[in-house]
C-alpha positions as CSV (number, residue, x, y, z in Angstrom):
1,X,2.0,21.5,8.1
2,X,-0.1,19.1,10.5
3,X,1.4,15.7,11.5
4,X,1.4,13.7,8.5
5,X,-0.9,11.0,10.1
6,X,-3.5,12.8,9.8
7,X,-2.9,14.1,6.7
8,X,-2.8,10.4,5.1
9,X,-6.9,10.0,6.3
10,X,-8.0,13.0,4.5
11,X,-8.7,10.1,1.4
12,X,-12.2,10.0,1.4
13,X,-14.6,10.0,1.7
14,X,-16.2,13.5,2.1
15,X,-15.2,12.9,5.0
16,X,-16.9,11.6,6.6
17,X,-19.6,11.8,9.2
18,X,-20.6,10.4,13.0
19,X,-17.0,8.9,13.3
20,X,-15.1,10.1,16.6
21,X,-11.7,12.9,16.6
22,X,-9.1,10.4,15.9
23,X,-6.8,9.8,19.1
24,X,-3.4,11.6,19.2
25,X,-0.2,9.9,17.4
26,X,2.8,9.0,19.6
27,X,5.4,11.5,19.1
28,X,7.6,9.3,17.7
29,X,4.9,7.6,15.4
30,X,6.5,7.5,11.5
31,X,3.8,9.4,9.5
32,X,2.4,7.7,6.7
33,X,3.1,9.0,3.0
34,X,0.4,11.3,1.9
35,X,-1.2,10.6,-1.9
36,X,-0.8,13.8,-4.0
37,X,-3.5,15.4,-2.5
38,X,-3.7,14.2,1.2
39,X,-0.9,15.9,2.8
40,X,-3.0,19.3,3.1
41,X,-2.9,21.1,5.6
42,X,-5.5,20.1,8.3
43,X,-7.8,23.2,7.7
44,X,-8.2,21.4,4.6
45,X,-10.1,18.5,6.3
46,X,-14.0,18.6,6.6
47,X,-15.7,19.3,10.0
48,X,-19.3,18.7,10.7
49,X,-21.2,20.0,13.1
50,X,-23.3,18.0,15.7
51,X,-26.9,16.6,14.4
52,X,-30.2,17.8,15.1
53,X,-31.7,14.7,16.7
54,X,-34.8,16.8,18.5
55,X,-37.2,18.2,16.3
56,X,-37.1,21.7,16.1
57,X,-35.1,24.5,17.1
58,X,-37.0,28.5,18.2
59,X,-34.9,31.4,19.3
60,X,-31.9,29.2,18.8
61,X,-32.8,26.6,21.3
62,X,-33.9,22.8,20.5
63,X,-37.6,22.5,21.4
64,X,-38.3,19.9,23.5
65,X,-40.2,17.3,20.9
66,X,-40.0,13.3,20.5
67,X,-36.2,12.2,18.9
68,X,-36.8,11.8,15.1
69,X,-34.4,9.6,13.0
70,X,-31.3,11.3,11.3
71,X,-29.6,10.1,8.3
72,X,-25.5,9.8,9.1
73,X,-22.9,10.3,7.4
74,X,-21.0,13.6,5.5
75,X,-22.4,14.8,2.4
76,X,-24.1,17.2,1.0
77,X,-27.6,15.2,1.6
78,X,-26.7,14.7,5.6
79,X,-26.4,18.2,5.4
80,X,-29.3,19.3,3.9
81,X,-31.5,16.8,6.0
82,X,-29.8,18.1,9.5
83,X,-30.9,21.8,8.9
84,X,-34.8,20.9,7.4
85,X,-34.6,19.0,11.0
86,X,-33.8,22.4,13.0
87,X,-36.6,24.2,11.2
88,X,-40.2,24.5,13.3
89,X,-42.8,22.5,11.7
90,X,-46.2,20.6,12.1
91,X,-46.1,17.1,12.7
92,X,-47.5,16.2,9.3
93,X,-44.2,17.7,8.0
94,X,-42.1,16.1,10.7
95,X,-43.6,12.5,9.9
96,X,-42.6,13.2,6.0
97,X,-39.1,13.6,7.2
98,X,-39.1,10.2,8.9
99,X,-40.1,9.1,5.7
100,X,-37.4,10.3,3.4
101,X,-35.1,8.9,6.6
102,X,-36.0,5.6,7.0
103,X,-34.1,4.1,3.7
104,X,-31.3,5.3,5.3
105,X,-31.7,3.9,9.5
106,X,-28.9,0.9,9.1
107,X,-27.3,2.1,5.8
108,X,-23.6,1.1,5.7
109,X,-21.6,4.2,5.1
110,X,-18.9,4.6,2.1
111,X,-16.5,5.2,4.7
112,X,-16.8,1.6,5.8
113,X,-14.9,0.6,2.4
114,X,-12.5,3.2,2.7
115,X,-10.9,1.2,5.4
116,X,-11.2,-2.0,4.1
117,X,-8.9,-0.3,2.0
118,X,-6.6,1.3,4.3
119,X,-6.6,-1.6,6.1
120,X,-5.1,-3.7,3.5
121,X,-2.5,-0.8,2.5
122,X,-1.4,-1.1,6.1
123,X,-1.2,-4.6,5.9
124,X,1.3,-4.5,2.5
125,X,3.9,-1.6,4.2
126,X,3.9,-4.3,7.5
127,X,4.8,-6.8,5.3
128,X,7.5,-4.7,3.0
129,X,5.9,-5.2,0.0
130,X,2.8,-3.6,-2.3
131,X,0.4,-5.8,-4.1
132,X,-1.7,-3.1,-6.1
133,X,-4.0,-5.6,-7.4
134,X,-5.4,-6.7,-4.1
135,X,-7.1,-3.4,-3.7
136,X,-9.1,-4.1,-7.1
137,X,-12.3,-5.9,-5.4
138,X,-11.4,-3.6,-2.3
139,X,-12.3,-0.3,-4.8
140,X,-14.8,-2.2,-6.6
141,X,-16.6,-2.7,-4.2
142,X,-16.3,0.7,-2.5
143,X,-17.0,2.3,-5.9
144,X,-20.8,0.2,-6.1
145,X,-21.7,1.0,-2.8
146,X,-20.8,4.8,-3.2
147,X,-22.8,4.8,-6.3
148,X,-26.0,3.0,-4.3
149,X,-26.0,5.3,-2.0
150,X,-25.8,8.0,-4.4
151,X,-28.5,7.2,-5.2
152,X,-30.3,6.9,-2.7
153,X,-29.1,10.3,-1.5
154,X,-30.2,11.8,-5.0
155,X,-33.8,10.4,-4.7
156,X,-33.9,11.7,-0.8
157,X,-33.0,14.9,-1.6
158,X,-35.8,15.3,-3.9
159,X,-38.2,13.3,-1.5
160,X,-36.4,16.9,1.2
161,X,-37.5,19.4,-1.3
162,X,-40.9,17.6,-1.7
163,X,-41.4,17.6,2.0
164,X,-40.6,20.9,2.5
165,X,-42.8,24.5,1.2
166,X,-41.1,26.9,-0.6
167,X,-40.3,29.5,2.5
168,X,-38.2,26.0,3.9
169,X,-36.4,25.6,1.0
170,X,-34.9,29.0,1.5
171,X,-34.8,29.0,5.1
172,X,-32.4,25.5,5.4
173,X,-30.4,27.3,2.5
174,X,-30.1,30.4,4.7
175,X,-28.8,28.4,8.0
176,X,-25.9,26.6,5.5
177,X,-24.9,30.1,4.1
178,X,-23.2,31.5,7.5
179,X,-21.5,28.4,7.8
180,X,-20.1,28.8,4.5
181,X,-19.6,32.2,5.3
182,X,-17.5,31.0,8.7
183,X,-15.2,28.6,6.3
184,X,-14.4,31.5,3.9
185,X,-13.3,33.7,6.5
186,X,-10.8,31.1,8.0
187,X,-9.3,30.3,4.8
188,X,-5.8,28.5,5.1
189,X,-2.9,30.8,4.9
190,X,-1.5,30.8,1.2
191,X,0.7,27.8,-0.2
192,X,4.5,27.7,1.6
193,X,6.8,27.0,-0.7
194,X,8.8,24.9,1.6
195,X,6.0,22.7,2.7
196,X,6.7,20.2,0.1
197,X,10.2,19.9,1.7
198,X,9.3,20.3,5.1
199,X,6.9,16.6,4.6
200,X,9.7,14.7,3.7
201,X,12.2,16.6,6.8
202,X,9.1,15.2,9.2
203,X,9.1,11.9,7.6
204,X,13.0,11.2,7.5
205,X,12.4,12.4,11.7
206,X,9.7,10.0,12.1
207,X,11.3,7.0,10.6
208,X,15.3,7.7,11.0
209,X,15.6,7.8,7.4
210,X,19.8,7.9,7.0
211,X,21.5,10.4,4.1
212,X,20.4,7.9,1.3
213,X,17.5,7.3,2.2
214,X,16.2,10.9,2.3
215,X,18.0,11.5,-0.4
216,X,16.0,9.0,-2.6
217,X,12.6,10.3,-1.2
218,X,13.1,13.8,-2.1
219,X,13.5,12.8,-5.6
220,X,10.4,10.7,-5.7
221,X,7.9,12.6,-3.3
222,X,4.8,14.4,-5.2
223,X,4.9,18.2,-4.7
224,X,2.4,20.9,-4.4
225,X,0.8,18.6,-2.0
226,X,-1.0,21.5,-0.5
227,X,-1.9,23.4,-3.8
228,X,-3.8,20.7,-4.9
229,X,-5.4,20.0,-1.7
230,X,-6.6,23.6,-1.8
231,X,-8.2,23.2,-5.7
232,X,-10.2,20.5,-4.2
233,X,-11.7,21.9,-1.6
234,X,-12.4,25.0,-4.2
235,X,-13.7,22.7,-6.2
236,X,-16.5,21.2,-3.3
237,X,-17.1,24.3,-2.1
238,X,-18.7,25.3,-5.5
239,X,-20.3,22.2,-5.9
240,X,-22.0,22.8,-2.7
241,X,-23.0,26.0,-3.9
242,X,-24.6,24.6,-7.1
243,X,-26.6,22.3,-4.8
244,X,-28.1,25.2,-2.5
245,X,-28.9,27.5,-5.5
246,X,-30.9,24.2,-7.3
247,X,-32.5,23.4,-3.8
248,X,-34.3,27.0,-2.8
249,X,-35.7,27.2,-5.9
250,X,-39.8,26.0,-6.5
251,X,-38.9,23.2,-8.1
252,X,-36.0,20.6,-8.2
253,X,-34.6,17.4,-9.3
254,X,-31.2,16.0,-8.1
255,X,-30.5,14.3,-11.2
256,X,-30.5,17.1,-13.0
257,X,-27.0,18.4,-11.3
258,X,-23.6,16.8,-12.7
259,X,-22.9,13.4,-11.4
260,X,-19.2,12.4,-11.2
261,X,-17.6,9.4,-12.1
262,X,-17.5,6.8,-9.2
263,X,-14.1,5.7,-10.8
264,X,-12.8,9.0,-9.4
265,X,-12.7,7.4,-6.0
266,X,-10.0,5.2,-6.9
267,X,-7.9,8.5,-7.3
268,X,-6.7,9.0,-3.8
269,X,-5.9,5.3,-3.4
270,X,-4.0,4.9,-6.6
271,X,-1.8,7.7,-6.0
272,X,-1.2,7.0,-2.5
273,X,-0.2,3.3,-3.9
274,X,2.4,4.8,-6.7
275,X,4.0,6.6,-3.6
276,X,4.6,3.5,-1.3
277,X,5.5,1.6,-4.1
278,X,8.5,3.8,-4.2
279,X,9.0,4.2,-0.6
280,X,8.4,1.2,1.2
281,X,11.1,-0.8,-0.9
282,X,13.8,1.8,0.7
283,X,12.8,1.1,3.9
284,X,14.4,-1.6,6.5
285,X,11.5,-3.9,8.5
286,X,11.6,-1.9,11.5
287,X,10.5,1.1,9.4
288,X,8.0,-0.8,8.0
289,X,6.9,-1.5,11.1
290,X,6.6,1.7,12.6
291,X,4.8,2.7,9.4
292,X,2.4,0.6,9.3
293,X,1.7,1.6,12.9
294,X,1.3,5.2,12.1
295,X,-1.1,4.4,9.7
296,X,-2.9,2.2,12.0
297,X,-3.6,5.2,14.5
298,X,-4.5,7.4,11.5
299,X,-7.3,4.8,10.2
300,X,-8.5,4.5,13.7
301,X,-9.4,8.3,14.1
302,X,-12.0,7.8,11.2
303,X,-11.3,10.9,9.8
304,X,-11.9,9.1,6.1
305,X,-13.3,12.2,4.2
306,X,-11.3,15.0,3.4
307,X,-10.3,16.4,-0.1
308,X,-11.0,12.7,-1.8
309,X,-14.5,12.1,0.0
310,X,-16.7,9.3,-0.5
311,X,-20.1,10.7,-0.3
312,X,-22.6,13.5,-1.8
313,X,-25.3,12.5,-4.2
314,X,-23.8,14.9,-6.6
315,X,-20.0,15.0,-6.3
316,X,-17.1,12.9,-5.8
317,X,-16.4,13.9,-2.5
318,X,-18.8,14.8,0.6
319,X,-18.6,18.4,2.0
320,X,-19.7,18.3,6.0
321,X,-19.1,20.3,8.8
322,X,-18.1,18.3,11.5
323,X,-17.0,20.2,14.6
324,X,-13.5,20.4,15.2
325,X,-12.5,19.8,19.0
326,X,-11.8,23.2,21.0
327,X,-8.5,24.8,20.4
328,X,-7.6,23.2,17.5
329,X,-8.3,24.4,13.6
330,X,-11.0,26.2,12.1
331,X,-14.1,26.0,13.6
332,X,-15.7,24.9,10.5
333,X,-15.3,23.5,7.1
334,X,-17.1,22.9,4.1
């Protein structure tokens, strides 16, 4: 089980993209509560791998042509954009990419509202006390601009396909497969069954929760934290696959794939509100405190997509592969 700060950022949003490794916790930083799904194991949380910002790539090596805009951030689109920019083309082709780009140059990212959010959680444990209904405009307006840039990501994707001739289509699908390929192979170890127990023993460390204390948070703490954190990744891994099998086809349209319900990205947030709810009230202002600092350091890392990610044109949460630093987890996720 990873620390638990880091579990708490794998809320959303897929994700998510340019953001840097978060710095390491103190080691005697409390970790925040995890909602039912963040406390994953860090495998779990998605990677992406460094953009293409030269044009083309030969023999494995970048080509030395003019920088061409990229369009940031973690989902699927990003994704799919970074590899047609690796692929040897004419300039014609290379000036349509621009095009599809340029809605995007300056674009605030979902992630952006994610920590409006997290910001204010942290703000409520500092003070000792939740107040679900300030998050309401918070998600509100996290959930319209996830939807506008859905979008904007389904109309790019099809503006991609446009862009590109049929031998492209299957060639950007063929660079994503390995990866995919890469993730399944490094598949997290089966659920432990004394995972669930073993978050609350790290918590009761962290924070110097006494006998009653503990006590009171094993009876309210969610369980098969991890479980569910696998089904979700399952769950984007397929989605993924839905997207590559629609794209290398001749034709293509973006709206034609299942569109989730933006509501779904209140998920995370509301179940990661029902558990402070219940634990902050047990704890005494110096565990507050140290809380709310914990949480503070994860939110800084960045690391805001993860099983509940906030981008992808097509699905509820993004799926990148952002490069994990040397030595530590899988080398890629999906």
């Amino acid at each position: 089980m990873p620390r638990l700060t880091r579990s708490l950022v794998l809320l959303s949003v897929a994700a998510l993209g340019a953001c840097k490794d978060p710095p390491a916790a103190p080691a005697d930083a409390a970790p925040p509560p995890p909602s039912s799904a963040s406390a994953a194991p860090e495998a779990s949380a998605p990677i992406e791998a460094p953009p293409v910002d030269a044009g083309a790539t030969e023999g494995g090596a970048l080509l030395d042509t003019p920088s061409r805009p990229m369009v940031r951030g973690a989902g699927h689109f990003s994704l799919l954009f970074a590899a047609a920019r690796a692929l040897e083309m004419k300039d014609e082709q290379r000036d349509k990419l621009d095009a599809v780009a340029k809605p995007f140059l300056g674009l605030p990212e979902p992630k952006e509202g994610a920590r409006a959010v997290q910001a204010e959680l942290v703000r409520e444990v500092k003070a000792g006390k939740m107040e679900p209904g300030k998050l309401d405009p918070l998600l509100a307006s996290l959930e319209k601009g996830t939807k506008q840039r859905r979008d904007l990501e389904q109309s790019g994707l099809d503006a991609l396909h446009a862009a590109l001739d049929p031998a492209q289509h299957k060639a950007i699908v063929a660079a994503i497969r390995p990866r995919i390929a890469v993730h399944d192979a490094a598949k997290a170890p089966a659920p432990d069954p004394t995972a669930d127990a073993r978050v609350v023993e790290r918590l009761a460390k962290s924070l110097s929760l006494d006998d009653a204390q503990r006590k009171q948070a094993e009876a309210f703490f969610p369980k098969g934290m991890q479980q569910k954190a696998e089904a979700d990744r399952d769950e984007r891994r397929k989605q993924l696959e839905t997207l590559l099998a629609a794209f290398e086809k001749p034709t293509f349209s973006a709206r034609r794939l299942p569109a989730p319900d933006a509501k779904r990205l209140r998920v995370p947030f509301q179940e990661q509100v029902k558990l402070l709810s219940q634990l902050v009230p047990i704890l005494r202002p110096e565990q507050h405190a140290r809380l709310a600092e914990s949480m503070s350091q994860g939110q800084g890392g960045g690391l805001l997509a993860g099983p509940h990610g906030l981008e992808g044109p097509n699905v509820p949460h993004g799926m990148p592969l952002r490069r994990r630093p040397h030595g530590g987890g899988r080398p890629d996720e999906l």
